[in-house]
N, C-alpha and C positions, 0 to 999 in steps of 0.2 A: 201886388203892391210894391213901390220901389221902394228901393232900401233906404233911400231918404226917409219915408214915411213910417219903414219899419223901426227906424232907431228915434225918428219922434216918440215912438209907443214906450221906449227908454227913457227917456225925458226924466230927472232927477226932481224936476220943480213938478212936473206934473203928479211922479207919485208922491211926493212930498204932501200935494195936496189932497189928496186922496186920501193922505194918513191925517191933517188936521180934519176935513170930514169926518171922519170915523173914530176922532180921538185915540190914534194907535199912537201911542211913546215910542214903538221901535225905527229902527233905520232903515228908507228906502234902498239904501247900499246893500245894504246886509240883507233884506229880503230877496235884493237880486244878485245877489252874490252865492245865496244858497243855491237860488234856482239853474244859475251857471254850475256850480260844483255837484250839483247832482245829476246834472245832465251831462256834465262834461265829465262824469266817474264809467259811463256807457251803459246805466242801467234807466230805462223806460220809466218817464212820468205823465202818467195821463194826468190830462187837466182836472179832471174831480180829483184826484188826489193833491195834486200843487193847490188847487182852490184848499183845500183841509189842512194840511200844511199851513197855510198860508194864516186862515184864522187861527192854528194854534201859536205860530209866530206870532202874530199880532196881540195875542189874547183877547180876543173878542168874540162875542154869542154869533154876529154873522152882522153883516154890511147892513147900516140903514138906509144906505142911495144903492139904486142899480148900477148906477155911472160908476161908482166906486168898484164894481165888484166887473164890470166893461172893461174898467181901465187892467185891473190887475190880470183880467182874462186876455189883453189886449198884451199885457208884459209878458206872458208866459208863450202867447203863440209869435209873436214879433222875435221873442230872446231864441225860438226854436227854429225859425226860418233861419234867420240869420247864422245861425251854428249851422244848418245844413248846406245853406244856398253853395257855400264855398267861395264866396267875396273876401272873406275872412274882416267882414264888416261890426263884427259884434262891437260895442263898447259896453262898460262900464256903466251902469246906473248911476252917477258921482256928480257932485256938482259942479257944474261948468265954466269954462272959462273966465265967465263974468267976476266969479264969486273968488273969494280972496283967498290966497294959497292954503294955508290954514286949514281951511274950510275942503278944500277939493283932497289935500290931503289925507285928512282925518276919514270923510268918507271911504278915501279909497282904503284905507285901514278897515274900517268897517265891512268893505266890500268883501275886502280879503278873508276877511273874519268867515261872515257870512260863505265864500267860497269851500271854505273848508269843512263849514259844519255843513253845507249839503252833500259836501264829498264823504263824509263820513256816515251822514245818516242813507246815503243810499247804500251801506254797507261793503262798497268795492274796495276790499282792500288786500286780497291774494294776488299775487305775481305782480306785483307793480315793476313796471321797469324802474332802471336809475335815474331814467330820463325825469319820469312822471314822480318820483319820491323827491328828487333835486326840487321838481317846481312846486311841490306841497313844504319842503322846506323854506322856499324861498318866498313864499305866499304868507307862511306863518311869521317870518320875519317880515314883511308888509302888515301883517293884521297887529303885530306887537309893536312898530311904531306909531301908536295914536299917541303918544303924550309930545313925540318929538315932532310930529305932525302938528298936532294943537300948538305948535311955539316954530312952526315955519314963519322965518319974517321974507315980508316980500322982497326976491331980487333975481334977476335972473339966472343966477348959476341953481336957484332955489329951486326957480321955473324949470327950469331945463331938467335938472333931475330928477324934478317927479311928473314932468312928460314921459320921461325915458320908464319909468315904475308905472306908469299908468299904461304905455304902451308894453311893458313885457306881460304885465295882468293879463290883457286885451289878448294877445297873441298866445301867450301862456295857456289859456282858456277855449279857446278856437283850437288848439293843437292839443291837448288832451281828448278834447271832445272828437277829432278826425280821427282817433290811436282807433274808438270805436264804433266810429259811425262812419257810411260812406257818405260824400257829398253829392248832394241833388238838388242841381239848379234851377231846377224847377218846381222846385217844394215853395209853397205859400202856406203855412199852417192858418194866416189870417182869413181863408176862405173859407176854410170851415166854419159854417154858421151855427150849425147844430152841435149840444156836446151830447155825448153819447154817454 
C-alpha cells in the first residue's frame, strides 16, 4: 500500500466519523495519539488488544457497523507500517489544513495528551534516556496548551508556529519509536487480512 494511502487511513474527518457512528464523545486525536505513545514506548501491541483498548477508551459495549470497527483496524495497522517502513511518514491524526487554527491546534493538544497516556499505559518507564524524557516533557507542554490553543486567532506567525509543534509531534514520535524498533521497508501491516 503507498504511503499516500496509508496516512488516508489517518484521515481526522474519517475517524471523526467513525466516532459520530458509534456515538463515542472522545477524541480521534487522542485515540491516535495513545496508539503512537504506546507504540512508540517499544512495547508490542497486538491488534486484539488496541481493538480492547480502544472500546474502553471509547466507552462503548463494541461497534454497531463493521465499517467502524474496518476503519479503526485500518488506523492501527496503517499507524504501524508507517513507524516501521522508515519514510518517517507518520502524521498526526489532527485536523487539517482546511479547518481553522483553533481547531487543528486543540486536537494536536489532545494528540499529545493521548501520546502520553499510551506511553504510560504501556508501562515503559525505566532507563529513559534525556533525549526521550526532554520529548515526554515537551509533549506534556503541547497537551497542557489546549485553552491557548482554543483562542489561537488566525495569522500566519500563528500558522507557522504550530506547523513547526505539529512537525516536532510527528518527528518526535517516529524517533522514539526507531530508539526501539528496527526499520523495515518492506513491512505492510495493511496485508494482513486475517487477525490472529
Amino acid at each position: 500500500m503507498s504511503t499516500e494511502m496509508l496516512k488516508d487511513a489517518l484521515d481526522f474527518d474519517l475517524i471523526a466519523d467513525v466516532f459520530v457512528t458509534e456515538s463515542i464523545a472522545a477524541s480521534p486525536a487522542e485515540l491516535h495519539g495513545q496508539l503512537c505513545g504506546y507504540l512508540a514506548s517499544g512495547v508490542a501491541l497486538p491488534l486484539e488488544d488496541w481493538l480492547t483498548m480502544v472500546v474502553e477508551f471509547c466507552d462503548i459495549e463494541g461497534w454497531k457497523e463493521e465499517a467502524s470497527r474496518s476503519a479503526i483496524v485500518e488506523l492501527y495497522t496503517a499507524t504501524l507500517t508507517l513507524f516501521q517502513n522508515g519514510e518517517y511518514a507518520l502524521v498526526p491524526c489532527i485536523s487539517d489544513d482546511d479547518s481553522p487554527l483553533s481547531e487543528r491546534g486543540t486536537t494536536l493538544s489532545q494528540w499529545a495528551h493521548g501520546f502520553l497516556a499510551g506511553y504510560g499505559l504501556s508501562g515503559q518507564k525505566k532507563d529513559l534516556s534525556e533525549e526521550t524524557k526532554q520529548i515526554l516533557r515537551d509533549l506534556a507542554n503541547i497537551s497542557g496548551m489546549k485553552a491557548q490553543m482554543e483562542a489561537l486567532e488566525e495569522n500566519n506567525d500563528n500558522e507557522a508556529d504550530l506547523t513547526e509543534l505539529v512537525e516536532y509531534a510527528r518527528l518526535s514520535a517516529m524517533m522514539l519509536y526507531s530508539e526501539h524498533h528496527e526499520v523495515n521497508p518492506n513491512v505492510d501491516h495493511t496485508k494482513q487480512s486475517s487477525i490472529h
